[in-house]
C-alpha positions, 0 to 999 in steps of 0.5 A: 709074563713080565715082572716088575719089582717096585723098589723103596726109593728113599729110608723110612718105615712102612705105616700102611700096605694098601695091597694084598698078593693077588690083587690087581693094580692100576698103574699110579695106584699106591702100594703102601705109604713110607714115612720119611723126615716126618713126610708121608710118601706114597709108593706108587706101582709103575705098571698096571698088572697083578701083585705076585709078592709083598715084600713090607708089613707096616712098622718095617724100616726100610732102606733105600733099594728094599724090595717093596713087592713084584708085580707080573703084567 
């Protein structure tokens, strides 16, 4: 199996996590929502597959290239 690790892609704190370890995604399904300069902004799953890890809980503060989980496809 594959693995996809889904990066943050600009700074700013976690205000939801949509998905739990376990769960099966789509791809352009949302992973979590980031707020950044006051925007909210979707992270979105670039592949369909299962999620193995979730690597933010809501509140974190995250840098650009923070882990957000890993998806095996």
């Amino acid at each position: 199996m594959a693995r996809e690790i889904v990066e943050v892609p600009i700074a700013g704190k976690i205000i939801s996590v949509n998905v739990r370890p376990g769960d099966e995604v789509k791809e352009g399904g949302t992973l979590c929502l980031l707020e950044s300069m006051k925007m909210e902004n979707p992270i979105l799953t670039p592949v369909g597959g299962t999620i193995t890890e979730i690597k933010v809980s809501v509140g974190q503060v995250v840098g650009t290239g923070d882990v957000v989980a890993i998806i095996e496809y």
